[in-house]
Every structure is written in structure tokens, then in C-alpha cells.
C-alpha positions as CSV (number, residue, x, y, z in Angstrom):
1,X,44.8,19.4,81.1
2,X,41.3,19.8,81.7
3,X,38.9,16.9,79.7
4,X,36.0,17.8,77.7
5,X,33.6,15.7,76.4
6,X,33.0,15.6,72.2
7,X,29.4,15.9,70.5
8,X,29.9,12.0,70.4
9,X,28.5,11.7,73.4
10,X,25.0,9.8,73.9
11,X,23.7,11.3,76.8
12,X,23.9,7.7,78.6
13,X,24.3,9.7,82.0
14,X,26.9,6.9,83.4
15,X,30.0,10.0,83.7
16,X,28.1,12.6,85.7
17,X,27.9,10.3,88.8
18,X,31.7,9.2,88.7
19,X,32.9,12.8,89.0
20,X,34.1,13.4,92.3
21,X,34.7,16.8,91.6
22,X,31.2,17.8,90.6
23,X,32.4,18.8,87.4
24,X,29.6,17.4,85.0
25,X,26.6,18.4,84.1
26,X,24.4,18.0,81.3
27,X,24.2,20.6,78.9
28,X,21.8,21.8,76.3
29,X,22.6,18.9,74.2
30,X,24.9,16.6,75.3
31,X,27.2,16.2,78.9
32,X,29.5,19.1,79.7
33,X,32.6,19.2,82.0
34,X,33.8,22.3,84.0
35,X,37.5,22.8,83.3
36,X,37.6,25.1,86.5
37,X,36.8,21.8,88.3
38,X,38.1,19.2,86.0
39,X,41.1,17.4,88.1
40,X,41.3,14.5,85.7
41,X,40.5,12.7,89.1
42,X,44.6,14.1,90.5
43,X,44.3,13.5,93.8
44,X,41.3,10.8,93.8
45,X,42.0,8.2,91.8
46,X,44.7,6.9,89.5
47,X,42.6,7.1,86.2
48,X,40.1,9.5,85.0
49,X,36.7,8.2,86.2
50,X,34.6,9.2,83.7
51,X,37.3,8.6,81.0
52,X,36.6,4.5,82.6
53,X,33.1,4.2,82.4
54,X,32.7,5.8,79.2
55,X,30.8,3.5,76.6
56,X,32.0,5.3,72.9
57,X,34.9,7.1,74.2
58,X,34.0,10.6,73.9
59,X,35.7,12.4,76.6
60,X,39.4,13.5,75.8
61,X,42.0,16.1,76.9
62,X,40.7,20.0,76.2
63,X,43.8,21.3,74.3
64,X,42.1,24.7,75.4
65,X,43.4,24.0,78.8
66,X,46.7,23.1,79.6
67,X,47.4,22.2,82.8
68,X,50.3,19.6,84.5
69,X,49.8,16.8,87.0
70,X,51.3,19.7,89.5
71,X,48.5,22.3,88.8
72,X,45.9,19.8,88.9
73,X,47.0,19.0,92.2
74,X,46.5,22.1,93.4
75,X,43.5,22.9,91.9
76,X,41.7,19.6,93.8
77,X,43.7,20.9,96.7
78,X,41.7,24.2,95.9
79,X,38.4,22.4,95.8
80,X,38.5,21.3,99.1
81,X,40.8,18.1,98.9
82,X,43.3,16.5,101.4
């Protein structure tokens, strides 16, 4: 799956750097994640990076977008990983 981040968030700008995937950006209101380039850090790291370093826990799995360990493997393979 895909994360997203909830209106929780308080814009303390922390996840948007740890993304290796470039898939943050900062929305209208709060921080925004890409699901099209959302790995859930598969084939970078062990852990979600953002998921880590973020202070109220407001980034969680998007049950709009299902996706297994497999798919998100190819999808970083698609976005230019090795």
C-alpha cells in the first residue's frame, strides 16, 4: 500500500526531505504523498522513512491503494531503482 498523510499533520516539513522517492510535497494545507511514487521506502530502506521521523504520527497506509511488498518493488524498480 501506498501511505498518505491525515489532516493531523502540522506542516513541521521533517517528512518531505526523507522521501527518497520524491513523493512529498506540500499541499494546499497540509503535506501530501504521491501514491504513484509512494514505495513505502521497498527497495531503500527497511522502514518507511517518513513513517520514522514523524512527530504526531500522521502518515498511515492509504486503504485506497492496495499494493504488496512485490508491486512496490516494482514500482521503485520503475522509478529508476537498482
Amino acid at each position: 500500500m501506498a501511505l498518505m498523510i491525515t489532516d493531523e499533520c502540522i506542516n513541521c516539513d521533517v517528512c518531505e526531505s526523507e522521501c527518497p522517492n520524491d513523493a512529498i510535497s506540500q499541499g494546499e494545507e497540509i503535506y501530501e504523498i504521491a501514491a504513484g511514487r509512494c514505495t513505502e521506502c521497498v527497495g531503500h530502506h527497511a522502514t518507511s522513512q517518513c513513517v520514522e521521523v514523524c512527530p504526531v504520527d500522521c502518515i498511515v497506509l492509504n486503504p485506497d491503494v492496495v499494493e504488496t511488498e512485490e508491486q512496490l518493488y516494482e514500482k521503485y524498480l520503475t522509478l529508476g531503482g537498482r
